[in-house]
C-alpha positions as CSV (number, residue, x, y, z in Angstrom):
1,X,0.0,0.0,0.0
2,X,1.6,3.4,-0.6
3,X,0.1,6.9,-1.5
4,X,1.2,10.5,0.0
5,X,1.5,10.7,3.6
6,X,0.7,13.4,6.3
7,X,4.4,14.0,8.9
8,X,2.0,13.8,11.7
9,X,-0.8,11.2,12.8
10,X,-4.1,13.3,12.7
11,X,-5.0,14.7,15.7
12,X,-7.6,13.2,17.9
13,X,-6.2,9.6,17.1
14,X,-3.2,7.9,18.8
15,X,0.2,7.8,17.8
16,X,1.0,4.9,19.4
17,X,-1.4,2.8,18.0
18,X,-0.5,0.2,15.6
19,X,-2.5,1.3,12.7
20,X,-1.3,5.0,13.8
21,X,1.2,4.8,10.5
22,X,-1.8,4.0,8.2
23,X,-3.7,6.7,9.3
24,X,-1.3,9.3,8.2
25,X,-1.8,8.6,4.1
26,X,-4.4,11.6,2.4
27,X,-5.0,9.0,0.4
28,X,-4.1,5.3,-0.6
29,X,-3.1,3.0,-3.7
30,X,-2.6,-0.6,-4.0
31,X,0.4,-1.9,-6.8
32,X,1.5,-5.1,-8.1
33,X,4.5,-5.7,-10.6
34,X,4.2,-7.7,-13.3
35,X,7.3,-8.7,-15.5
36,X,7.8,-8.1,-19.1
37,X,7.2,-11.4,-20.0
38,X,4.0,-11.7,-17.8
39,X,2.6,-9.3,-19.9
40,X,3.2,-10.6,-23.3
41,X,1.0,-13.6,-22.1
42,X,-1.9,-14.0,-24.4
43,X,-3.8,-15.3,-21.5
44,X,-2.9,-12.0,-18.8
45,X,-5.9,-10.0,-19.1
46,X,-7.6,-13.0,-17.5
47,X,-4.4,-13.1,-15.1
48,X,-5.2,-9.6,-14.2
49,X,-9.1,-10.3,-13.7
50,X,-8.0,-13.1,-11.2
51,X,-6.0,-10.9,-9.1
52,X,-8.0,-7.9,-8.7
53,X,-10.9,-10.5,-7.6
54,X,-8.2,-11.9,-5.0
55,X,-6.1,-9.0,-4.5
56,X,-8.1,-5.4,-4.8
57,X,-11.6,-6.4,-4.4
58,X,-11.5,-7.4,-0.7
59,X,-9.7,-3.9,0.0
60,X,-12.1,-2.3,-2.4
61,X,-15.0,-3.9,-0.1
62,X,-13.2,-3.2,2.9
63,X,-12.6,0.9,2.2
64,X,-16.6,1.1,0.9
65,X,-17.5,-0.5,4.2
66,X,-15.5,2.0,6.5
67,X,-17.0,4.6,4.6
68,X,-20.5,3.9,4.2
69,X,-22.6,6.8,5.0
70,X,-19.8,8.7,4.6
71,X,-20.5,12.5,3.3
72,X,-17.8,14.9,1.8
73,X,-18.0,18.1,3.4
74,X,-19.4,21.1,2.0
75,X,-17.5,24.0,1.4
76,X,-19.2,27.4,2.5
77,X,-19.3,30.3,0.9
């Protein structure tokens, strides 16, 4: 998981807390590497399909979850 990260833990949570180090990212992407030849496989969109179902959806699931009922702020003005 990587993505841009506050210096600071925001306040009103704990620094000490295990998760404190997630809790600094604004925001949060998930990678995977595939080699050169992985992707001259005739077969790796399927490849690719398969590991987003394994990989990506259950952190997909888990953020929409976490955030349900969730409302952006309005700005005033």
């Amino acid at each position: 998981m990587k993505g841009t990260a506050l210096k600071n833990v925001p306040s009103g949570y704990d620094a000490n807390s295990p998760q404190a180090e997630y809790l600094k990212y604004k925001s949060w992407y998930v990678e995977y590497s595939f080699s050169d030849e992985e992707l001259m496989e005739k077969d790796i969109v399927v490849h690719m399909a398969r590991l987003f179902q394994i990989i990506m959806k259950p952190f997909n699931d888990y953020l929409n979850k976490a955030l349900e009922g969730f409302v952006m702020p309005q700005r005033l003005g």
